[in-house]
N, C-alpha and C positions, 0 to 999 in steps of 0.2 A: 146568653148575655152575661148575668152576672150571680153567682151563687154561693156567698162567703157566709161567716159567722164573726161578731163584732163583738169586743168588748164593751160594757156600758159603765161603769164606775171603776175603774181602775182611776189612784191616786196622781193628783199633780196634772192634769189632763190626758192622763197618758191612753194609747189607744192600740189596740191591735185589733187588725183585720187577716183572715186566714181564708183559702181557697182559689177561685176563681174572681177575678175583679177588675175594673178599673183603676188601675193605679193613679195617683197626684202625678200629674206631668204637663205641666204649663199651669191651663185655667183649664181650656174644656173637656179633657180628656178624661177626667173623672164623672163627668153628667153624660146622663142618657141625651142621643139626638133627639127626642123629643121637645126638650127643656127649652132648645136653640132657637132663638129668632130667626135665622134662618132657614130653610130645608133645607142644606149640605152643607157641610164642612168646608172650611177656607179649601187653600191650594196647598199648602203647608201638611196639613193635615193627609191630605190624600199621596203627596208625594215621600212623608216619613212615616207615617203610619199607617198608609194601607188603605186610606180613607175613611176610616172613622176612627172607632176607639182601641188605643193600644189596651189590649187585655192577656191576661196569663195566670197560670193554675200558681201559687205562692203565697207568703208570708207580709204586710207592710205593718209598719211600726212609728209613731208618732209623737209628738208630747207639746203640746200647748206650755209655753214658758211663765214665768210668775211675774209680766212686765205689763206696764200701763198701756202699751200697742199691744193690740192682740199679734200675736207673734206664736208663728209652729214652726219646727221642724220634724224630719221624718227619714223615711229609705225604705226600702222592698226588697228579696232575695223572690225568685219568679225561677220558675221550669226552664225557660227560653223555647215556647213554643208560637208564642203569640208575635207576628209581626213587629220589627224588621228582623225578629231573632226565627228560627227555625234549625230544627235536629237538635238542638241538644238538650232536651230535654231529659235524656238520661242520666244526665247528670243532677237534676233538680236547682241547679244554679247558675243557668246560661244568660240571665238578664237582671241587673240591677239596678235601682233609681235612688235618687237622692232630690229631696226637695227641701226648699225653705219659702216659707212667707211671714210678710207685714200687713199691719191695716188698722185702720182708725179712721174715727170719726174726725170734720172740719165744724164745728160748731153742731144745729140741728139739720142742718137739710145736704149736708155733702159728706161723703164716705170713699174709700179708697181701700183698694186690694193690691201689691203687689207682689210675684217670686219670682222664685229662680229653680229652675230641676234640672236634673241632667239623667239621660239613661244608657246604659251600654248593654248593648242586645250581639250576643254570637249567635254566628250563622253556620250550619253545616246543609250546602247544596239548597240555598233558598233561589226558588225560581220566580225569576219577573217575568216580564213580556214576552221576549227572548233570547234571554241570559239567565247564567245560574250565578249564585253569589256566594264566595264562603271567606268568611272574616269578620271583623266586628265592624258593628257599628254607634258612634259614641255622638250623642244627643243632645244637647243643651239647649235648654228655654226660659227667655222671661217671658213675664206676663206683668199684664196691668189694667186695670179697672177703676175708675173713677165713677160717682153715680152722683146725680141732683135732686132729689125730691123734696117740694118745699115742708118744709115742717117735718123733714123725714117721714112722709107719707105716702109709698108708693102706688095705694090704691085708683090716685085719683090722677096723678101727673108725674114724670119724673126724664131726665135724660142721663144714658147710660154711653157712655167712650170706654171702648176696650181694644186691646191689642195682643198681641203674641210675636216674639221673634223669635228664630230656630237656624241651629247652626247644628250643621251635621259635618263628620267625619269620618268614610267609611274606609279602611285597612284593609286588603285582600287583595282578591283577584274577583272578574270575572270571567270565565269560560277559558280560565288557566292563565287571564293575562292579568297581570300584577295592576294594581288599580289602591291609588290613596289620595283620594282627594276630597274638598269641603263643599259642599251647597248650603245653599242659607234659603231663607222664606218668610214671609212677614205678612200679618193682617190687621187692619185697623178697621174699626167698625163705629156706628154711631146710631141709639135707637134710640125715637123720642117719643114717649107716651101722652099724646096728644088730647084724647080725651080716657075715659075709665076702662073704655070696649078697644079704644082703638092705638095703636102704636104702627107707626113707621120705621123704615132702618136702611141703611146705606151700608155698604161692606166695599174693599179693595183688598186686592190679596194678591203677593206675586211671588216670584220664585229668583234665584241666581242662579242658576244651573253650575255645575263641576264641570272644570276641562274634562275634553274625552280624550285617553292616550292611545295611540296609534294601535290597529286592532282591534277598536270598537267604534269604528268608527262608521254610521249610517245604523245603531244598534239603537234601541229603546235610549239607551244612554246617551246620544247625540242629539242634542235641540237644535244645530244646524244653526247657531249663535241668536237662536231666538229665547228674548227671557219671557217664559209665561205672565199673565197678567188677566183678573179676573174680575168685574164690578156686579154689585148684586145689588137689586133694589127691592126691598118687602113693605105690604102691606099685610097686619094683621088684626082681626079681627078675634073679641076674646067672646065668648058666650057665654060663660062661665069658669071656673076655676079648672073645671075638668074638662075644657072642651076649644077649641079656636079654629079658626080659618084662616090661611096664609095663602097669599098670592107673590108671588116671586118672578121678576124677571133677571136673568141674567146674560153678562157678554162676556165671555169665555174664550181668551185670545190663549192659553197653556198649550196648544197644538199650530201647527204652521196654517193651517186655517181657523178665523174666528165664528165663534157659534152661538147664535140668541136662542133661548132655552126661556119659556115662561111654565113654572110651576101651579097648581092650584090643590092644594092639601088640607084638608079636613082631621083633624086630631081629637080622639079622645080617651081620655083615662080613665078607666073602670078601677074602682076598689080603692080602698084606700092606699094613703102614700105619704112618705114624710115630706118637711119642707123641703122646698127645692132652695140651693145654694145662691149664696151672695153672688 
């Protein structure tokens, strides 16, 4: 998973992180799936990153601004081993991210988050389904976060609207045939903490797919002009701080047949741990 070393008082906010890690890239790419109201990851997610968290052996760099919105910016120099990047990590520099974010308070009981990243991952001979890939690939995501809690009190009540959009651009070839085209992917979600134990959440998430050019055509890369499309409904129950139950049903149209999927997950965290993110 993740195995870095962090600076804690360096001047001006500034921050370095060094090793293996989850890079800033969107909103969720940086937290553990555990953290997630959901159990899996949008469609976005699974389709540009591998389905979970982009991660890679490297450098990221940070610094908190001197402004009345909380406001960062950042970037990362990475191996390029970790997902959509592969082989080149001989070079120690086959993937790089750039991020920015805002956020502030709306009085006491409304808060807001939003950014912008973008990542460029090279590829030497990365294998999909059944094709091989080698070229870049160039990343862009917003994000955005809105939360309600009355009195700024999340213990007891609050409703949380999130989102992510993602546009991709990949350069190359696959399986020797020249290939440059864009996909995009979007998720919106809605969780409302109903009483102290219990919260609800609704999610949609779809995809755009990329033209296929002639020669890959019936390949992993062909949707057959069908756009994916995914709705989730969760119930969760909290037990405590270290511990919950989530019931999940989902309808999963991303493939030329749709699929109902109900999950039932037990989560708990042993030991201690910092706080989890805004």
């Amino acid at each position: 998973e993740e195995a870095y070393i962090e600076t804690l008082s360096l001047p001006y906010g500034a921050k370095i992180r060094a090793r293996r890690m989850f890079p800033v890239l969107g909103y969720l790419n940086e937290m553990h799936s555990h953290v997630d109201t959901f159990v899996d990851r949008p469609l976005a997610y699974r389709a540009f990153l591998g389905g979970n968290n982009f991660r890679d052996d490297g450098i990221q760099a940070s610094v908190i601004l001197p402004t009345d919105l909380y406001a960062e910016m950042g970037g990362g120099i990475y191996r390029g081993t970790g997902f959509p990047a592969a082989g080149s990590g001989s070079s120690g520099r086959g993937t790089q991210t750039l991020f920015a974010r805002l956020g502030g308070d709306i009085g006491v009981s409304h808060s807001w988050l939003a950014g912008l990243s973008f990542l460029r991952a090279e590829a030497d001979d990365l294998e999909t389904t059944d094709l091989i890939f080698n070229g870049t690939s160039d990343i862009y995501v917003a994000d955005a976060k809105y939360t309600w809690a009355p009195a700024g009190n999340l213990a007891s009540r609050y409703l949380t609207l999130q989102g992510e959009y993602f546009w991709r651009n990949q350069d190359g070839n696959y399986n020797d045939v020249g290939y440059n085209e864009d996909t995009t992917g979007w998720y919106a979600q809605a969780v409302y903490k109903f009483l102290p134990q219990w919260k609800v959440g609704y999610r949609v998430a779809s995809l755009d797919p990329a033209a296929v050019p002639l020669g890959l055509e019936g390949t992993a890369l062909d949707s057959g002009s069908h756009d994916p499309l995914a709705h989730g409904l969760v119930l969760e129950f909290d037990n405590s701080e270290f511990s919950n139950i989530r019931l999940q049903y989902t309808r999963d149209d991303s493939g030329p047949q749709g699929n109902d999927s109900a999950v039932l997950r037990y989560t708990i965290s042993m030991g201690a741990h910092g706080a989890h993110k805004y």
